[in-house]
N, C-alpha and C positions, 0 to 999 in steps of 0.2 A: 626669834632671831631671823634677818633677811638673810645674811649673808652666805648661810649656809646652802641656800636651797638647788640651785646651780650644782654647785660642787657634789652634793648630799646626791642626787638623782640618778651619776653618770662615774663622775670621777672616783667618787671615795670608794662608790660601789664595786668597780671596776680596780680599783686597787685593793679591795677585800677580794677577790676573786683573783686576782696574783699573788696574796699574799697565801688565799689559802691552797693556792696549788702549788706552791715554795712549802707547805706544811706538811703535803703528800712526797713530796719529790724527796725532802727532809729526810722522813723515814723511812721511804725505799731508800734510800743513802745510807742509813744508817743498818738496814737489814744488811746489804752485800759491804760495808766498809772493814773499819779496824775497831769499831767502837760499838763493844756493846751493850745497847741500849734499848733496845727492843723486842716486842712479843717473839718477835722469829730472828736469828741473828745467824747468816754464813760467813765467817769471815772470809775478808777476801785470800787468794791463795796467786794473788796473782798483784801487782808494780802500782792498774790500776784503782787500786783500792784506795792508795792515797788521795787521788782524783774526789774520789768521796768526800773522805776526811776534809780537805779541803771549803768542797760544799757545806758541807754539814759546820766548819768555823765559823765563814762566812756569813751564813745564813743563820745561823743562832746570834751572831754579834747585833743584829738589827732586825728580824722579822716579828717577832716576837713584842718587841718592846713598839713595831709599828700598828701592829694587833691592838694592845692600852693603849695608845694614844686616838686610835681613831674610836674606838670605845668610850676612852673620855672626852674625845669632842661632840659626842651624840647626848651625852649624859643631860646636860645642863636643859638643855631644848627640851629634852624630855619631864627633867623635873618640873620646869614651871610650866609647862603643860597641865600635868596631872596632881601635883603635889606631893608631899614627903608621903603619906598614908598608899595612895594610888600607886604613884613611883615604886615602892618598894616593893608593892605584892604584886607588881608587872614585873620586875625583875626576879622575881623571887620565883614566879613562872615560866617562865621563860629563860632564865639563867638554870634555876632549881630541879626543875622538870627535868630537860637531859639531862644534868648530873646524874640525878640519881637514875633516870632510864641506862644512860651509861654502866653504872656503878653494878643495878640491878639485873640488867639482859643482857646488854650487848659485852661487857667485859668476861661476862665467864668463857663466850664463845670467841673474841679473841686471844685468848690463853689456850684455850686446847693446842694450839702450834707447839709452847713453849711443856706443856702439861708433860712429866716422862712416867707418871703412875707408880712413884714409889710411896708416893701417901693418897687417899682418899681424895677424890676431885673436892668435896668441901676443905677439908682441910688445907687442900693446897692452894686454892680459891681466898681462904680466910689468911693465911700465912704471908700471901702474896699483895696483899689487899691495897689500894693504889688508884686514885681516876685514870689513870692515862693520858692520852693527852688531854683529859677534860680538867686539867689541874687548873688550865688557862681560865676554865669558869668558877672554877674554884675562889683564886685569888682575885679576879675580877668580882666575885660578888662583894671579898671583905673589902675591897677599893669602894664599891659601891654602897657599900653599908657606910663605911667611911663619910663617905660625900655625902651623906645623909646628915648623918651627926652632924658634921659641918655647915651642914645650910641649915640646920637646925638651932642654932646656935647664934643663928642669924645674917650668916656671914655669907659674902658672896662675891667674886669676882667683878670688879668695877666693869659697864658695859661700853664699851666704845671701840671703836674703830683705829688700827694704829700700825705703820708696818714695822716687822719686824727688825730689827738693828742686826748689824754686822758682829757690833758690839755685844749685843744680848747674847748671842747666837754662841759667843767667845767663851763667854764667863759662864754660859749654861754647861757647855760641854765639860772647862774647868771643872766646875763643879762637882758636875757629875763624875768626873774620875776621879776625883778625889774622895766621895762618895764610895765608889764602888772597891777602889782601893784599898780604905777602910774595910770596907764591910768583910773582902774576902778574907781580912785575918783573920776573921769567927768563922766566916763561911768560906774554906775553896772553892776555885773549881773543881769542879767532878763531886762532889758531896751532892748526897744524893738523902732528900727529907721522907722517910717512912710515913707508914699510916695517911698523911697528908698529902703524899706520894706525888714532893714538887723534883723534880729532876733537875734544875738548874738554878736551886737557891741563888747560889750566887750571884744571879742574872736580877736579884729583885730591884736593888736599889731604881735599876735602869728599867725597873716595870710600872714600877709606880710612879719614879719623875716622868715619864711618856705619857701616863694618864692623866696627872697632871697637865703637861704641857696641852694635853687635848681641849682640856677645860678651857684654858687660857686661850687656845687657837680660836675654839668657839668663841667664846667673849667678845675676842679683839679683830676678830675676820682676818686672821695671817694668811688662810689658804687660798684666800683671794684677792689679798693684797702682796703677798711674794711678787718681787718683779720675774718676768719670764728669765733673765739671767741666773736668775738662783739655780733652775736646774743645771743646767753646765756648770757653772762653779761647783754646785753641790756633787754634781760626779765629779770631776775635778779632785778635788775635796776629799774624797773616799779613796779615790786614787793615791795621792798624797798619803793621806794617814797609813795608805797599806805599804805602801812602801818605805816610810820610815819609820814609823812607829810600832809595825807590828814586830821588821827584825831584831828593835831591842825587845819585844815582849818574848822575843822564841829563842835568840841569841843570845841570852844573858841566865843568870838566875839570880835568885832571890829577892829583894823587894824592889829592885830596879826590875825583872822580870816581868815580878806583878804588877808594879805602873807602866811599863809598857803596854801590856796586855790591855791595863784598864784606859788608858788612853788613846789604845787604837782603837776595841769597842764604842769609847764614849764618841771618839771623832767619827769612824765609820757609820755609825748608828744614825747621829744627829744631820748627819750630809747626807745619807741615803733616801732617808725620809722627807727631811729639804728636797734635793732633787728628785724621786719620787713622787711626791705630792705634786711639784709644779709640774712637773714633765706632762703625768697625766691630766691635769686641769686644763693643760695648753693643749693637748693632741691627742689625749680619748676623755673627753668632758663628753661625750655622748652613747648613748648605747640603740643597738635595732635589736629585735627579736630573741636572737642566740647571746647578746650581752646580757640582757634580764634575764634570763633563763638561767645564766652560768651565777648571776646576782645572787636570785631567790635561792640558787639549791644551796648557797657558800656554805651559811654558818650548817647544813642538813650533812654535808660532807664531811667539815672538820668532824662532825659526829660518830659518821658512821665507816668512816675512811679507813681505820683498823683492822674492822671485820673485812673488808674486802682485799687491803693489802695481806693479812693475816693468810685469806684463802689463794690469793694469787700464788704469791709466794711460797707458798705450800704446795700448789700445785707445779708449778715450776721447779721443786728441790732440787730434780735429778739431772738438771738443763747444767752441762759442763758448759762454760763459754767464760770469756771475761768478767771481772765482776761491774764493771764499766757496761759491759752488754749486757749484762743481766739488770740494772737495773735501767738497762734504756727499756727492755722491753717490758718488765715487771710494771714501771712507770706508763708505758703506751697503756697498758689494759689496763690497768689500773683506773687511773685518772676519768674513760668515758663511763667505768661503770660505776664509779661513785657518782657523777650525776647521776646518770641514770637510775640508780639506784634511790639516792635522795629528792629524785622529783617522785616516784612509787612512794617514798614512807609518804611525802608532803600530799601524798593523794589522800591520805586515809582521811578520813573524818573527825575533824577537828586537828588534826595536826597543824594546820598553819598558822593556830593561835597560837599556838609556841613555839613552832620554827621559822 
């Protein structure tokens, strides 16, 4: 497929390296906030911690589900490149490998933070058992297995060129709040899946139609056929939905609540990644030096970004200050030494066949 290759080099790249520094920023947010969700957790003791909170709504209504979509728009290229046999045991390497290196090294030494030694380090290791954030490759593989079946089957996304409609854009979002709506009666928010250890079940519906839509982006060249207007509209558009649609999701209760909530998710999500996507195809579609560099180490960081916030933060315990200042700074060190750190793993030998 032509269309992708422009965008594929600079832009998309460069938006996986925003999204995955919103992934770091994320869970320092969520160390010093009101929500505890993490290896190491100080609540905050202090007005700014809502500040967090905040971040941390924002940023889960849409980063996540932009992660699957640009995921599934790499998919496709890749499969009729290599084919269903090749494809899979490329991802199965490459998705599979860190998993289980996560699962097997690096998670025991991000827990020590949270470890208080009233049971046996195995035991507690076993009891607490969970990817972390490596769930994202978790359910990206079964999405991936998925789309295997599926073109196995013989079936495949019509190819052609076509821009996206105002209208499409309408009924998708519909949709999908209607979807997600559904779905939280089985699933809350805040439910939280063991063993398989997905933290935001309820976020699925809008993970998998993201992947989806990736597939289709690919197919039909939407990322290069958006008019440059989308991006403004599309902040626009986010704006909009936060200010009306999220006060009925937080001012209200019960199933009106819940359609608020899931209406403002679907809207903010779908506008942010519209504008997003265009914003940078128009005005960072290129990279120098320090762009590639921040590129190649991305998916090495989501990786290994735990163990290093785990250590900061740990180091930092005793630092009285705001919890708004604490996670500026925790966030400063943080962020260069996970590069830093993930261009050393991607040194070793053979490491870059699968990172």
């Amino acid at each position: 497929m032509k269309t992708e290759t422009r965008t594929r080099l600079a832009a998309v790249d460069n938006l996986r390296v925003v999204l995955t520094v919103l992934v770091v920023l994320h869970h320092v947010a969520v160390t010093y906030g009101n929500i505890p969700a993490w290896y190491v957790f100080e609540k905050a003791q202090d007005g700014t911690g809502v500040l967090l909170d905040l971040l941390i709504m924002f940023n889960q209504a849409f980063f996540m589900g932009f992660f699957f979509l640009i995921s599934g728009f790499f998919t496709p290229r890749s499969y009729d490149r290599k084919g269903p046999g090749p494809f899979l045991r490329d991802r199965l390497k490459r998705l599979g490998i860190p998993l289980l290196a996560y699962l097997l090294f690096l998670r025991p030494f991000a827990l020590l933070g949270s470890y208080d030694g009233t049971l046996p380090y195995w035991k507690f290791y076993l009891g607490s058992w969970d990817p972390g954030p490596m769930w994202f490759v978790e359910v990206l593989l079964v999405l991936t297995g998925l789309y295997v079946l599926w073109r196995r089957s013989g079936r495949r996304i019509e190819e052609r060129r076509g821009e996206l409609t105002l209208r499409a854009v309408a009924l998708f979002t519909a949709g999908l709040t209607l979807a997600v709506f559904a779905w939280r009666f089985l699933v809350p928010v805040g439910q939280y899946w063991p063993v398989v250890g997905l933290p935001t079940p309820s976020y699925l519906p809008q993970y998998a139609a993201m992947f989806v839509v990736g597939l289709f982006a690919y197919r039909r060249g939407w990322f290069e056929t958006l008019p440059r207007s989308a991006a403004r509209y599309g902040f626009i558009a986010a704006g909009v939905a936060s200010a009306v649609l999220l006060p009925a999701g937080v001012w209200t209760t019960g199933w009106v609540a819940q359609l608020g909530l899931a209406a403002w998710e679907s809207a903010f999500a779908v506008s942010m990644v519209i504008a997003l996507s265009v914003w940078f195809r128009e005005r960072f579609n290129r990279q120098g030096p320090l762009g590639r560099f921040l590129a190649e180490q991305a998916f090495t960081v989501y990786i290994i970004h735990p163990l290093v916030l785990v250590g900061v933060s740990t180091l930092l315990a005793g630092l009285a200050a705001p919890a708004i200042a604490k996670f500026a700074v925790v966030a400063a060190l943080t962020l260069p030494i996970c590069w830093g750190l993930a261009y050393l793993v991607r040194s070793i030998p053979g490491a870059r066949r699968i990172l």
